[in-house]
VOPAGU-2260 file (C-alpha; in pm, 1 decimal, decimal comma):
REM VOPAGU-2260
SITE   aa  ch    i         X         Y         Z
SITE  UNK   A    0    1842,3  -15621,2   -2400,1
SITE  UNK   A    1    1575,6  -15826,9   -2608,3
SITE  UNK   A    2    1390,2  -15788,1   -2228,6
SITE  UNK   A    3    1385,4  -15451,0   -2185,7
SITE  UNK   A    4    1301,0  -15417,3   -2592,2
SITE  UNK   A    5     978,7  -15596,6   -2516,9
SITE  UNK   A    6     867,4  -15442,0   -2185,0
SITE  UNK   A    7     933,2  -15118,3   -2377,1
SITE  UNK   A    8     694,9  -15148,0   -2627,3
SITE  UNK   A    9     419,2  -15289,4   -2325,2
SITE  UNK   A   10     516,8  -15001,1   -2134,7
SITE  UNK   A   11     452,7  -14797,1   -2429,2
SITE  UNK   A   12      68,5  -14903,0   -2498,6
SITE  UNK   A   13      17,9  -14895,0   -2115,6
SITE  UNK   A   14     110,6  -14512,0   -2063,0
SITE  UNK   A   15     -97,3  -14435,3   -2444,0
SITE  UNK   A   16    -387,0  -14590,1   -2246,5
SITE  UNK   A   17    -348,7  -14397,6   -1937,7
SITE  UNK   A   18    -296,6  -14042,8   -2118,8
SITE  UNK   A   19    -590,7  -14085,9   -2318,5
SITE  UNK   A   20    -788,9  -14190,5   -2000,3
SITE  UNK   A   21    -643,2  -13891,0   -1845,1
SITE  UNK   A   22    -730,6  -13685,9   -2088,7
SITE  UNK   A   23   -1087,9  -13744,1   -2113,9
SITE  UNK   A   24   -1045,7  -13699,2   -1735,5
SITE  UNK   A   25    -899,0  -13335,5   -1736,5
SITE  UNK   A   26   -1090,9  -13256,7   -1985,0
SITE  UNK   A   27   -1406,7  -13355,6   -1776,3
SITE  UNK   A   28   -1544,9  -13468,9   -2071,8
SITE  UNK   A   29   -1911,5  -13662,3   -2064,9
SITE  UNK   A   30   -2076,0  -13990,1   -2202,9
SITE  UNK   A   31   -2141,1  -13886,9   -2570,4
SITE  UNK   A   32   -1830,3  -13714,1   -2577,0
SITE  UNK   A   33   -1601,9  -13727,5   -2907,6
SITE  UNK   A   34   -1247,9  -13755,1   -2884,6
SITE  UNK   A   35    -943,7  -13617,2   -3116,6
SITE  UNK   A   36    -899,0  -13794,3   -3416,9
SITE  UNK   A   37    -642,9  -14053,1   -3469,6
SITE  UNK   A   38    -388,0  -13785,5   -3640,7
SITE  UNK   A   39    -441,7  -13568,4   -3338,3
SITE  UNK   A   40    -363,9  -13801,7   -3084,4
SITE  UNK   A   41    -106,7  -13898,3   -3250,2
SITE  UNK   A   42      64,7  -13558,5   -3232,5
SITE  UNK   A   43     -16,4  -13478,0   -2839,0
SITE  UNK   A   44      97,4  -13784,8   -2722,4
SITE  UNK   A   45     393,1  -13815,6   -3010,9
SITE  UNK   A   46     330,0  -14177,9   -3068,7
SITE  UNK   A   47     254,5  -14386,7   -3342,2
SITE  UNK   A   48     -82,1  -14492,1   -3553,4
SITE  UNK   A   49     -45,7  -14879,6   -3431,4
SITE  UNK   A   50     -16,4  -14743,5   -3069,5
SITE  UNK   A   51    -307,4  -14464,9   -3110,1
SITE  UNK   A   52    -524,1  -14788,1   -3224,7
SITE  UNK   A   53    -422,4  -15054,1   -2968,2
SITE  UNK   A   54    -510,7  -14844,9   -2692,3
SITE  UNK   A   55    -815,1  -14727,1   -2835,9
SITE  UNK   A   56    -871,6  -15112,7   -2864,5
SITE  UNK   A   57    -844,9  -15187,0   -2512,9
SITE  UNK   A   58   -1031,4  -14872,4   -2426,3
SITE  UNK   A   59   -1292,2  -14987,2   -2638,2
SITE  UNK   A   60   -1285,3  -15330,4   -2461,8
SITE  UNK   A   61   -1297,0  -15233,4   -2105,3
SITE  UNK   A   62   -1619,4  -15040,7   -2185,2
SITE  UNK   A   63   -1474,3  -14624,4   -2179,2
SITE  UNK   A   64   -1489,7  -14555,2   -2536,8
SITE  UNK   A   65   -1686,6  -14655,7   -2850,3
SITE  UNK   A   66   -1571,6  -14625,9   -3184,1
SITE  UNK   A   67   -1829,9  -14563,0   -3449,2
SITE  UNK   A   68   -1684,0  -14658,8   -3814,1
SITE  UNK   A   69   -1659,2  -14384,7   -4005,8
SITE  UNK   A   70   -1798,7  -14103,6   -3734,5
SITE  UNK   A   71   -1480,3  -14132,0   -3482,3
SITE  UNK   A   72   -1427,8  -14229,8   -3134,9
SITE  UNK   A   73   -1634,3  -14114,2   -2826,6
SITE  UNK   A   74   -1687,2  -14148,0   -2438,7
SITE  UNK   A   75   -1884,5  -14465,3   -2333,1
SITE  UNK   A   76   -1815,1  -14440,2   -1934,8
SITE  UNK   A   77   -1602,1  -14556,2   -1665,3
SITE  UNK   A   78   -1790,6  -14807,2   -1493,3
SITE  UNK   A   79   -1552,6  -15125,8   -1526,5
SITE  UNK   A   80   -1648,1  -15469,6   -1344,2
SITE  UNK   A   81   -1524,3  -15500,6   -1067,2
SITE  UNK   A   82   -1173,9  -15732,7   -1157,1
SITE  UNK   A   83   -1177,6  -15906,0    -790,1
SITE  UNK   A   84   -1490,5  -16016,9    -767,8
SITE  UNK   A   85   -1439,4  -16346,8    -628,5
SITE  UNK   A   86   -1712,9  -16530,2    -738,3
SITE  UNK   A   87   -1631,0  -16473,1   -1064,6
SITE  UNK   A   88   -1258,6  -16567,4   -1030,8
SITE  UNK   A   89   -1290,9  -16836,8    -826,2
SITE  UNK   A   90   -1560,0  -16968,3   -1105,8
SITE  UNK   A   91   -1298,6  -16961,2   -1361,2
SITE  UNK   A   92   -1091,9  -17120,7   -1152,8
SITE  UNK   A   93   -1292,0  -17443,6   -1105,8
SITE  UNK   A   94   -1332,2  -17459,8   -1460,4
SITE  UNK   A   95    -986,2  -17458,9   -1592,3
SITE  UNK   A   96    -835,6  -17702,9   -1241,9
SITE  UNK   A   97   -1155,2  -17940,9   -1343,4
SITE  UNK   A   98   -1056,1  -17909,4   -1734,0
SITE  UNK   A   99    -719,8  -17963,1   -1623,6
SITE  UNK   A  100    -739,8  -18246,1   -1409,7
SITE  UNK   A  101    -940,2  -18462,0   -1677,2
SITE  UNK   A  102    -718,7  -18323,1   -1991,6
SITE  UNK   A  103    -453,1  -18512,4   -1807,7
SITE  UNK   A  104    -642,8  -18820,1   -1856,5
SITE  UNK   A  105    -742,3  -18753,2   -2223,9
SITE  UNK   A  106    -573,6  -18922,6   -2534,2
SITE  UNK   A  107    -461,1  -18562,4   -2668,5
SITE  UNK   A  108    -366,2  -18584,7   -3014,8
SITE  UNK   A  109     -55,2  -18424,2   -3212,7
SITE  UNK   A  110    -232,4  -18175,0   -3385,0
SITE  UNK   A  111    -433,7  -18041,0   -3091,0
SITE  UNK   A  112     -81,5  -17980,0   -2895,8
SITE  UNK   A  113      42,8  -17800,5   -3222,1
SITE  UNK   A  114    -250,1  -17547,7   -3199,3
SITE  UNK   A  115    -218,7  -17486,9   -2830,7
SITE  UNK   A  116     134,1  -17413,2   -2910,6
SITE  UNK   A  117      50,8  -17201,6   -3155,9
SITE  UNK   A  118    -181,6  -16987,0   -2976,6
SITE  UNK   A  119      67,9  -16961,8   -2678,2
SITE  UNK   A  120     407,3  -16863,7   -2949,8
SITE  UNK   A  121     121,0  -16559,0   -3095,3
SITE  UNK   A  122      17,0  -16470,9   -2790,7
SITE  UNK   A  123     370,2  -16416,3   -2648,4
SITE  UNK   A  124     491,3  -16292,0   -2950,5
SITE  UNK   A  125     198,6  -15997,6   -2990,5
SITE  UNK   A  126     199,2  -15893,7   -2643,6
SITE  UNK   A  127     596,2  -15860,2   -2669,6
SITE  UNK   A  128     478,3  -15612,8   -2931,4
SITE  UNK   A  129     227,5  -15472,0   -2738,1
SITE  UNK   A  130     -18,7  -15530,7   -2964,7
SITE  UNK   A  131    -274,0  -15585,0   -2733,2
SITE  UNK   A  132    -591,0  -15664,7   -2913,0
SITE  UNK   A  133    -434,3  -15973,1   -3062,0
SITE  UNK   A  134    -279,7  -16046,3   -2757,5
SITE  UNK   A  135    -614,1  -16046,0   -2614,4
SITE  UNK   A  136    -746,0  -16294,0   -2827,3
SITE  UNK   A  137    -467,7  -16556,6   -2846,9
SITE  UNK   A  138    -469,0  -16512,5   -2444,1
SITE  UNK   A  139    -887,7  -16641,6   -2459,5
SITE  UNK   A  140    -803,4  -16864,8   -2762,2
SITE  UNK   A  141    -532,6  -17051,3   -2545,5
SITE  UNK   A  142    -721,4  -17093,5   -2259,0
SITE  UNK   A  143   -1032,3  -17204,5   -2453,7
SITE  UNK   A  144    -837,5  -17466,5   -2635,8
SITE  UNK   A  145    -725,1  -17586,3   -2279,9
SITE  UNK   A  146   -1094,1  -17645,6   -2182,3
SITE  UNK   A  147   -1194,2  -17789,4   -2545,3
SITE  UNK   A  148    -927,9  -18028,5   -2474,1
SITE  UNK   A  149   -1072,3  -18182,8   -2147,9
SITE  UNK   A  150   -1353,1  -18327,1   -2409,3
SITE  UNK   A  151   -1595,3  -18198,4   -2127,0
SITE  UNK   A  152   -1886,7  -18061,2   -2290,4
SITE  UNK   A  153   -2027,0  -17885,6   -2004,6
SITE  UNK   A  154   -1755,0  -17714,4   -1895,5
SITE  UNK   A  155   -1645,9  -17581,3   -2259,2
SITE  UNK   A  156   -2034,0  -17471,1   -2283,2
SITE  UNK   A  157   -1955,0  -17291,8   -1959,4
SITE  UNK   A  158   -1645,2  -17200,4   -2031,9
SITE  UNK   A  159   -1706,0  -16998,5   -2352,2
SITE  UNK   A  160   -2055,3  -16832,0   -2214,2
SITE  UNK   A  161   -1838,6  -16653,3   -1932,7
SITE  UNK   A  162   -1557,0  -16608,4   -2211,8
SITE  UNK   A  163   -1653,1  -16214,1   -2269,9
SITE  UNK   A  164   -1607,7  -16132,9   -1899,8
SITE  UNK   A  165   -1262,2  -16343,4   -1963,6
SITE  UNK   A  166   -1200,6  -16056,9   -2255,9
SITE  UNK   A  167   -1313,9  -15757,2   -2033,4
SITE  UNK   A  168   -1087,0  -15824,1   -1741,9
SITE  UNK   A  169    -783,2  -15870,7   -1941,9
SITE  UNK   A  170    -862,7  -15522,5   -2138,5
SITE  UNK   A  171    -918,5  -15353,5   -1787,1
SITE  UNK   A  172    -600,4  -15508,6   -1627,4
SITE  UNK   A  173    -362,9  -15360,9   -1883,4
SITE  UNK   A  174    -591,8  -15036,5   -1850,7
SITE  UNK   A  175    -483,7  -15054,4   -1471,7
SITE  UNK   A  176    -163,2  -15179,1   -1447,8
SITE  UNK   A  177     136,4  -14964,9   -1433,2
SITE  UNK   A  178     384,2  -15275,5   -1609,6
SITE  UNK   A  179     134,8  -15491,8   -1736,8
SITE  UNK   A  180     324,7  -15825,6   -1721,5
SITE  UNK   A  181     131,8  -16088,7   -1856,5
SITE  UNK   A  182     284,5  -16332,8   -1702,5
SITE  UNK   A  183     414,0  -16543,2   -1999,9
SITE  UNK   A  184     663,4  -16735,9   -1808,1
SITE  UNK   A  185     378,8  -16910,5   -1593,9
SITE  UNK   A  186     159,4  -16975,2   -1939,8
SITE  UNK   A  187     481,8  -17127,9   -2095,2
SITE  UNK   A  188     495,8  -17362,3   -1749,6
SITE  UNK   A  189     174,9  -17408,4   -1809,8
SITE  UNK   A  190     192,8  -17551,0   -2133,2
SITE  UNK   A  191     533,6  -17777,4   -2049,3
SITE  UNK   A  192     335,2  -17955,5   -1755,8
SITE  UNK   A  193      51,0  -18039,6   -1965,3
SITE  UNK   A  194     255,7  -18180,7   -2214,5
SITE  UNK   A  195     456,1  -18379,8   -1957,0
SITE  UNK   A  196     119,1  -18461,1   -1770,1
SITE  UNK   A  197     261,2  -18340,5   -1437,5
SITE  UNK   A  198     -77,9  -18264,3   -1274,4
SITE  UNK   A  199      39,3  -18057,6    -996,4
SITE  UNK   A  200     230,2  -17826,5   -1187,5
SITE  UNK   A  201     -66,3  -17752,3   -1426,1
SITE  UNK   A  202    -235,1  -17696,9   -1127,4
SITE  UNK   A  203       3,4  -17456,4    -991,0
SITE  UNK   A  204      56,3  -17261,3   -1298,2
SITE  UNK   A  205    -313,6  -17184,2   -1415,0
SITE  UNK   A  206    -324,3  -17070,1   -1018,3
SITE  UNK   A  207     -23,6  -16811,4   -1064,1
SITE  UNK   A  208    -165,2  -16742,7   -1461,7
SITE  UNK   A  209    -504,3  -16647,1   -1324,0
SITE  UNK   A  210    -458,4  -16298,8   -1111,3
């Protein structure tokens, strides 16, 4: 039940996102374009203000709207990056197996596992809520903190210069996805074999995390 309660309320910011997208679709409308206002939105597609504003969030994210404080909201474009480019997966890739691989090897102390927890409880816990913008963040904060842990300094300077295209592809997966998973079980996994320092499982895990 507790499941289906979560999925729900993913499912719910999901098909906000698409009917706005469609909607600026049908409408044909242009770069420069303004949208409805937040109230109007929120009475075409009957759904709350927190919903209105976490898709417009992700929207705003992958690049198709921009919202101007105090003006409103209006068309930015459609042109997303391309999500399987493979250079730039398989580039994230290296980073996190080579952060993982020497993190293994590190003297990690109490605190730092306490934070990486933490990020990984809010980040389940928000996207369960389908409050995706925070979501967002403790997804890139996790993953960050995984790489800051190797005590590599090259590869967290790496790391967190390619960290925006991180933050776009999440935004444009949940704009694409039909059930936008997330894939929590895996990042739990994830966190249990670092813990236990079972290599190959960490391994595995930030494989199955990544796409």
């Amino acid at each position: 039940m507790e499941q289906k309660s979560r999925q729900k309320n993913i499912d719910l910011g999901t098909e906000t996102i698409k009917k706005i997208t469609n909607y600026i679709k049908s409408n044909r409308l242009s770069v420069g374009d303004k949208l409805p206002n937040e109230q109007e939105l929120m009475d075409d597609l009957n759904v709350g203000r927190s919903t209105i504003r976490e898709a417009m969030h992700v929207l705003e994210y992958s690049g198709i709207v921009d919202i101007r404080q105090g003006s409103g909201t209006y068309v930015k474009g459609f042109k997303i990056i391309d999500e399987n480019n493979p250079i730039l997966w398989k580039t994230k890739k290296m980073l996190e197996k080579e952060a993982i691989t020497e993190l293994i090897d590190q003297d990690i102390q109490p605190n730092d596992w306490l934070i990486l927890k933490s990020y990984l409880t809010r980040r389940n816990q928000l996207l369960n809520q389908g409050k995706f913008k925070g979501f967002i963040e403790s997804d890139i904060l996790f993953h960050t903190k995984i790489i800051k842990m190797s005590g590599n300094p090259y590869l967290i300077k790496w790391y967190q210069e390619l960290s925006p295209l991180w933050k776009s592809r999440l935004n444009q997966l949940i704009v694409k996805k039909e059930h936008y998973s997330g894939k929590s079980d895996y990042h739990n996994q994830l966190f249990d074999a670092l813990v236990d320092r079972n290599l190959h499982k960490a391994l595995k895990m930030i494989k199955l995390v990544g796409r």
